[in-house]
Each structure stands twice: as C-alpha cells, then as structure tokens.
C-alpha positions in Angstrom: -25.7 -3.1 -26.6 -23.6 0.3 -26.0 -20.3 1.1 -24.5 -21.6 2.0 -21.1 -23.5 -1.1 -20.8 -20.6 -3.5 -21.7 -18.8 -1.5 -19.5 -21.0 -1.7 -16.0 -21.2 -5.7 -17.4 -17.4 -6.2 -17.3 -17.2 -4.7 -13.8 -19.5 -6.7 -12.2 -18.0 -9.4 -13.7 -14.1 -8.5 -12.5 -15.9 -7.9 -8.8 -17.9 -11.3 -8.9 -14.6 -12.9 -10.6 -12.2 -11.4 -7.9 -14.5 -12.4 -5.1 -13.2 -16.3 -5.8 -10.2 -15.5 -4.5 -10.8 -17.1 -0.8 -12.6 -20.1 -2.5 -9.2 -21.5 -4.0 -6.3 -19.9 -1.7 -7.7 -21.1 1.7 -7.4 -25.2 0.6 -3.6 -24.2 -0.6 -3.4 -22.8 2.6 -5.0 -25.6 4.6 -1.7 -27.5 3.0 1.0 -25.0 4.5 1.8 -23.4 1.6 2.8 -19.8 2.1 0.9 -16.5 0.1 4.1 -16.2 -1.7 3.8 -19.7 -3.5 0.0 -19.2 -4.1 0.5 -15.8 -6.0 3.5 -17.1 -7.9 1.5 -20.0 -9.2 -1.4 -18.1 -9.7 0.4 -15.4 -11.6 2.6 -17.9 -13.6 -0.3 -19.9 -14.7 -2.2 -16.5 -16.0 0.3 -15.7 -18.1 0.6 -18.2 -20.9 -3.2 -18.4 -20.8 -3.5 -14.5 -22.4 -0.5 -14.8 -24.2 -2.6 -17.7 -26.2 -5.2 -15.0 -25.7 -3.2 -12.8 -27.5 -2.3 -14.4 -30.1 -5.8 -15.5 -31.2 -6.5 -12.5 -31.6 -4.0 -12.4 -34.2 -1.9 -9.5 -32.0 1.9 -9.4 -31.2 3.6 -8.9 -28.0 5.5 -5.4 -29.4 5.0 -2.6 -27.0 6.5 1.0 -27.4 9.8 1.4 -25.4 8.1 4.3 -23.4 5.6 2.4 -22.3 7.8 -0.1 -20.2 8.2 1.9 -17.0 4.3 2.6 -16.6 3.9 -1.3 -17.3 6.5 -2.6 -14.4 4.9 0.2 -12.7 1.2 -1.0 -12.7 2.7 -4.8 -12.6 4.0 -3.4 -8.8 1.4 -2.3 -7.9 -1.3 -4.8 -9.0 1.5 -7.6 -7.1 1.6 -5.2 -3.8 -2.1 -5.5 -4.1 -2.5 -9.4 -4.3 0.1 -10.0 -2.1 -1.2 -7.5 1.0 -4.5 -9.1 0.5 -3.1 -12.7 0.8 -1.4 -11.8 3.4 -4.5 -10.7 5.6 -5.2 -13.5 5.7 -3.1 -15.0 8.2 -4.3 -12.4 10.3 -8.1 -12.0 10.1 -11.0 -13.6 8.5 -11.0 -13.6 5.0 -14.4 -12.9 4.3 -13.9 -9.5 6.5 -10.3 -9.3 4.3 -12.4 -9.5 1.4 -15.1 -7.2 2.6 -12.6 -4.3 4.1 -10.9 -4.5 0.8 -13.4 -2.1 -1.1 -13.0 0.8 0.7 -11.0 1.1 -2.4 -14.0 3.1 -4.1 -13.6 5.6 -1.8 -10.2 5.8 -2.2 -10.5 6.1 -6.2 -12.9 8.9 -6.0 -11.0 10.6 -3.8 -8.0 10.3 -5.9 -9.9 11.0 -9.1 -11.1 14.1 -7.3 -8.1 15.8 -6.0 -5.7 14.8 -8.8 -7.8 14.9 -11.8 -10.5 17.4 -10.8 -13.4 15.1 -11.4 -16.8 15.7 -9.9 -17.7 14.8 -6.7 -21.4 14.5 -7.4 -24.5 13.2 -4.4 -25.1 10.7 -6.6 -21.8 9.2 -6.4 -21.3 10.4 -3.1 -24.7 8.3 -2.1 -23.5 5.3 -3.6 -20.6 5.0 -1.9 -22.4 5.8 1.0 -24.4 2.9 0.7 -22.2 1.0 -0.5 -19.6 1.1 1.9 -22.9 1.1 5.1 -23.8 -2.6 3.1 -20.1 -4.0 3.6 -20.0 -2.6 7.1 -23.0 -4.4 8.0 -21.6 -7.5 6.2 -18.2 -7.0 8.6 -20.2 -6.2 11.7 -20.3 -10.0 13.6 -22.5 -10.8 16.8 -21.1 -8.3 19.1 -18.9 -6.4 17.3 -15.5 -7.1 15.9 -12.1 -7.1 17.2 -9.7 -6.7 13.9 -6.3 -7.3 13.8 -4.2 -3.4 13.4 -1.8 -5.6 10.9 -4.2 -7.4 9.2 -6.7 -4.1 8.9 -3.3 -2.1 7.7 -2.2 -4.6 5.1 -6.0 -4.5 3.5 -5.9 -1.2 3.2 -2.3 -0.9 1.6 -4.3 -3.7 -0.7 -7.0 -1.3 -2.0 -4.8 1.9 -2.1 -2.5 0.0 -4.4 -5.0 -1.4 -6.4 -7.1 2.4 -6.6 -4.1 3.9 -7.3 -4.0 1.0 -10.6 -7.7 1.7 -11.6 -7.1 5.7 -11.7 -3.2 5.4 -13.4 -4.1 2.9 -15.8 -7.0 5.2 -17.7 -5.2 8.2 -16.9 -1.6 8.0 -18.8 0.2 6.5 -21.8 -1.1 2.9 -21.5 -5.0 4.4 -21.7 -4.6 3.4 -25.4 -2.7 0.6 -25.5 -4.8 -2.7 -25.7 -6.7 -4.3 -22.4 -5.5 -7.8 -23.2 -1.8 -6.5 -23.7 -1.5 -4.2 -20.6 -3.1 -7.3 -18.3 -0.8 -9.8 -20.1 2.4 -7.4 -19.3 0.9 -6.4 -15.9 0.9 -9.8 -14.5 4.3 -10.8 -16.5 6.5 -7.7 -14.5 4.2 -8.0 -11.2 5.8 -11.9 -11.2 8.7 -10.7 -10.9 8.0 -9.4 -7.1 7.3 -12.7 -5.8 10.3 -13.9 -7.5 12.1 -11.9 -5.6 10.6 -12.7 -2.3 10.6 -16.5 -2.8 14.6 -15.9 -4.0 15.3 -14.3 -1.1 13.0 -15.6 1.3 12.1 -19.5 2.2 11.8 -20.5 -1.5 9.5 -22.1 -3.7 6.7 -24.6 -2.0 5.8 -27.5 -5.3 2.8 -29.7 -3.8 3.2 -33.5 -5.3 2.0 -34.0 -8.4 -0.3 -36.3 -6.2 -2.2 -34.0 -4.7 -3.7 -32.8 -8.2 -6.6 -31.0 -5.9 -4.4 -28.3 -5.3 -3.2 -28.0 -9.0 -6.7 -27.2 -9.7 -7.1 -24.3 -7.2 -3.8 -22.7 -8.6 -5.0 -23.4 -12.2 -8.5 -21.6 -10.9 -6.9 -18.8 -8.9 -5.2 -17.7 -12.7 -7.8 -18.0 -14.5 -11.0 -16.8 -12.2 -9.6 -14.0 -10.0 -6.8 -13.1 -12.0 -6.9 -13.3 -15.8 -10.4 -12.8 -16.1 -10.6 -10.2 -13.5 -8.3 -8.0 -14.8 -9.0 -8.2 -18.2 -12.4 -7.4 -17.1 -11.0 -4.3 -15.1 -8.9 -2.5 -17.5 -11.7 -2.3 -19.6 -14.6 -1.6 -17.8 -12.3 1.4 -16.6 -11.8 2.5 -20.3 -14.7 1.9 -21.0 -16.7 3.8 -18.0 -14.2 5.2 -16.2 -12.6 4.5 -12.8 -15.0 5.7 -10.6 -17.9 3.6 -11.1 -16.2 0.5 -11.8 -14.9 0.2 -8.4 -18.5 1.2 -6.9 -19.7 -2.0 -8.8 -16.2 -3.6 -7.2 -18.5 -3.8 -4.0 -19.9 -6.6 -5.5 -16.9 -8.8 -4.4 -18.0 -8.8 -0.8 -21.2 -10.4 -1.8 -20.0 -12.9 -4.4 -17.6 -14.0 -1.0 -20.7 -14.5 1.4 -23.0 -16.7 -1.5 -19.5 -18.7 -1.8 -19.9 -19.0 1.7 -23.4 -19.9 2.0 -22.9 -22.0 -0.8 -19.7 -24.2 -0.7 -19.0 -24.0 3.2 -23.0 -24.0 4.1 -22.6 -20.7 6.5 -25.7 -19.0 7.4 -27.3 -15.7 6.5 -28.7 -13.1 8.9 -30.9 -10.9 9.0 -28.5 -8.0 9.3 -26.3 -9.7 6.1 -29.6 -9.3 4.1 -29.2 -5.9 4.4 -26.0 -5.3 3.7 -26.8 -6.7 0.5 -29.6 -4.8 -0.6 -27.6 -1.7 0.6 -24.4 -2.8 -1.8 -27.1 -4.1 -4.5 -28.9 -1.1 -4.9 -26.1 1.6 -4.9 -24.9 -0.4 -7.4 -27.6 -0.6 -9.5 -27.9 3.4 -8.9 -24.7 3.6 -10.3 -25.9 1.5 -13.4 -28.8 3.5 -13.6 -27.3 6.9 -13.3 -26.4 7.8 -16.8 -29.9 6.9 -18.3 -31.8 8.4 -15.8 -29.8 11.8 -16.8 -30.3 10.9 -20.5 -34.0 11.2 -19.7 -33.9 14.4 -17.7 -31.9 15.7 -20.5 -35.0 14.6 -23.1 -37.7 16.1 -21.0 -35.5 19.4 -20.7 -36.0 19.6 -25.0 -39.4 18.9 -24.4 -40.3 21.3 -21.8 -37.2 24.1 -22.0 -39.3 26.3 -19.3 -38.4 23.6 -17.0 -36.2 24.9 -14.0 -32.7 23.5 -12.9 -30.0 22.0 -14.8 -29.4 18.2 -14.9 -26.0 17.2 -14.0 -23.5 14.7 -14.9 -23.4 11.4 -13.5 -19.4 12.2 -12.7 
C-alpha cells in the first residue's frame, strides 16, 4: 500500500472520526453541563491516552526549544476550533453546525493558494464544488433555513482556525517533527485555554460518579473525535498534503446524518441522497486524481505524438 493511499485512508478516517462529535456532547449537554466542561474533559482524557501512545512506541517527550511557540500556537488554534464549534451549538442545529463547518476546504485552498502559490487546478476546483453543493443540500431543510448570524459566525471562526492548522502544521518547523508528538503537545497547550475560561468563568462542572453514562461520552469524545482524529489529521496532511485532506473532511457531514439515521432513527430524503452522492463522489475524485494522472502520464510514453500536457492533481 503507498504513501498516497495511507494518506486518503487516514483522512477519511479523521472526517468519519470527527463527525462523532454531536453523538457524545449533546447527552452531556442534555445534563447542563457547559461546552467549556465538555472540551476540558474531552481534552484531558486525550492526553494521557497518546502519552501511553507515545511511549509504546518507545519515544520521549523532548521537543526542540524552538519548536514551543508553533506548538502553543497550533494548540490555540486547534482549542478556538473545538470550542467555536461547541459553542454553535447552543445556537443552531448541530447537524447544520456540523455540516457548515467544512467550508473549511475552501478556506484551505484558498490559503494554500495565495500564501504558498499552490495550484488552483478544475479538478480541485470541481471537487469542492461538489463537495460543498452536497453539504448545502444536506443543510437545506423543508422550506429553507433560517440560521442564527452568531451561531453561522462562530462555525466559521471554527473552520478558519482549524484551515489555518491543516496549512501551518505541514508548512513550518513542526512538518518534521513526529504526528503522535505534535497531536500529544497540541492538545496538552490547547488545555490550557479552557483552563483559563473555566478559571475565570463559572468553573468546573464534575457529574457524580453516579451518572457513569456521562463518563463514557467524555471518555468517547477523547478518544473518537479527538485523539484519533487528529492523529489521523496531522498525518494524512504530511502525508498528502493539506488540500485534499480537508476535501475528504466533507465526509464529516455524512458520518453526522448516518449517526442520525442510526442512533436517533431520523429520516432520509430524497434531496439528502443527493447530497451524499455529490460529497461521495468528489471525494472519490479527489482519491482518484493522482492515478488517473499516473495513467495519462503512461499513455504520453506510449504515444509521445499525443497532444496536451497532463497536469498535476495540485
């Protein structure tokens, strides 16, 4: 199995993982407990679980003194991300939350081409196209939608945060530095911002040990949405860059309607169908798009006389 495949693999796995995330906040916040308590919990539970990771793979916790800043940096960032997003959701659906959160492939390419000069090719331009068409049709209810201007603005500070992550974290000094290391430091410094908030703010919400239902959602939040989702990430991104790793992020939306369907026995429509054979099949052009180039690139050495030039995938 190559690189690239292992790569599109672990992004569809951090989009399916991530999409869990309604599945085991919305019981904790049945119970009153405030987005602040949930992401603590969630974040504090990751963190011994890759640091046992870690250390099974027989790798210390050393990092270079340089690469501190960039670390708190992309912690930041990844926390503004979470918390923005759990926020949302006192103020709209969370499936549309969850959906309206990946305009963040956009956002990514756009960053990747005016910063870094990357190609802006139709193919990728297509794909997000589609992709972006699907979740619109997966947003779009019976008569339209009314969103809240809050909600919608704290969803889209969520994916610029976390596009501005996916670009800085292949694109500087911790490109090299190990995937499980950068997560485990990532989620260690972004603790720190709810520790903050919860110091400052209405302070720390412990459910009785009683109610061991909800110790099972935080336990699942770190583990599902978090550590594996972010380990899966960081390197897909080094592994196939950042651009089409957060095309196959549109998967999310549709791991959060089958959860739907599934656990809370929601319906499908017609329309919903489509969305996900729109988000499906730009995804799968994405997945597609560097063999189908190999190939052109064969029958060019075949046939040289052949006109036009085959181009890069990015």
């Amino acid at each position: 199995m190559g690189i690239k495949t292992i790569g599109y693999i672990l992004g569809g796995c951090a989009a399916a993982s991530y999409g869990t995330n309604p599945l085991f906040a919305l019981p904790l916040y049945a119970e009153g407990l405030s987005p602040d308590t949930v992401l603590f919990f969630r974040y504090l539970f990751a963190i011994p679980l890759l640091g046992i990771m870690l250390k099974t793979r027989g790798r210390n916790f050393r990092i270079n003194r340089k690469d501190i800043f960039p670390l708190v940096a992309m912690g930041l960032l990844v926390a503004l991300s979470s918390l923005t997003l759990f926020e949302s959701y006192n103020y709209m659906n969370v499936g549309i939350a969850s959906t309206l959160l990946f305009i963040y492939p956009i956002l990514v390419a756009v960053i990747m081409t005016a910063v870094f000069k990357e190609r802006f090719t139709l193919q990728t331009a297509l794909c997000l196209t589609g992709a972006s068409a699907g979740i619109a049709l997966l947003c779009i209810g019976e008569g339209g939608i009314v969103l809240s201007l809050t909600g919608t603005g704290l969803v889209f500070l969520s994916s610029l945060s976390y596009a501005i992550y996916m670009v800085a974290v292949n694109h500087g000094r911790l490109k090299d530095v190990a995937t499980l290391k950068v997560t485990f430091y990532v989620l260690l410094f972004g603790l720190g911002l709810f520790v903050i908030r919860l110091y400052a703010g209405s302070g720390l919400q412990i459910p009785p040990l009683e109610k061991w239902h909800l110790w099972v959602n935080f336990a699942a939040l770190a583990v599902f949405p978090t550590a594996i989702s972010f380990l899966c990430t960081t390197a897909a991104v080094k592994y196939i860059g950042s651009t089409p790793t957060a095309i196959l992020g549109a998967l999310e939306p549709v791991t959060a309607v089958l959860i739907g369907i599934a656990v809370f026995g929601e319906s499908i429509t017609i329309r919903e169908c489509l969305g996900f054979i729109l988000i499906i099949t730009s995804v799968s052009a994405v997945v597609a798009g560097g063999s189908i180039t190999k190939h052109i690139v064969r029958i060019r050495k075949l046939f040289p006389r052949l006109p036009g030039k085959p181009q890069s995938r990015l």
